[in-house]
C-alpha angles and dihedrals in degrees: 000000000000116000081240091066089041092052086046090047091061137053090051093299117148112243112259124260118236117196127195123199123216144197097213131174126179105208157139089231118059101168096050091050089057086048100055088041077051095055095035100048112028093121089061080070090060097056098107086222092048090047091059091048091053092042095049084056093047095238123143095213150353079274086071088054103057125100114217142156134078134344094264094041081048101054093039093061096050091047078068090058101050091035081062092051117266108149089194137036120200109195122196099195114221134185130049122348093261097051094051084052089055090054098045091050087053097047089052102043079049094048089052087042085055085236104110 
């Protein structure tokens, strides 16, 4: 934790919120998900700060940062997110139109379950 979150965090003051934003595809393929992220979003890569992240994390590219599979993989991995701290999560979804349907339909069911 920074010393900035721990002095928000006293003298009354409401924790911060820390949102993380997320490229996220339920789906049945996963490798053509990271393809398409691949293909969509290739000049990301070229952004010198999004290239350090990416290099800090050791991704090669925004197709390292999605998080894709089924429902249950899906909401496991978001459950990290939230288990590290994040207090919103802020999801682009990303592949066919179904699978975005199906995103958008678990991030829903976890908001009204208090879980996303």
């Amino acid at each position: 934790m920074s010393w900035s979150c721990r002095h928000q965090r006293g003298g009354g003051r409401a924790a911060p919120r820390i949102a993380v934003g997320l490229l996220v595809s339920v789906t049945s393929d996963v490798a053509g998900a990271r393809e398409g992220v691949s293909a969509n979003f290739r000049q990301a890569a070229t952004l010198p700060t999004f290239r350090a992240l990416l290099d800090r994390q050791g991704s090669s590219g925004p197709q390292d940062t999605l998080v894709a599979g089924d429902e249950a993989a899906v909401e496991k991995a978001a459950g990290r997110f939230t288990d590290a701290g994040a207090t919103e999560l802020i999801v682009f979804p990303v592949g066919s139109t179904d699978d975005q349907a199906r995103t958008v339909a678990l991030f829903a069911d976890l908001a009204s379950r208090g879980r996303g």
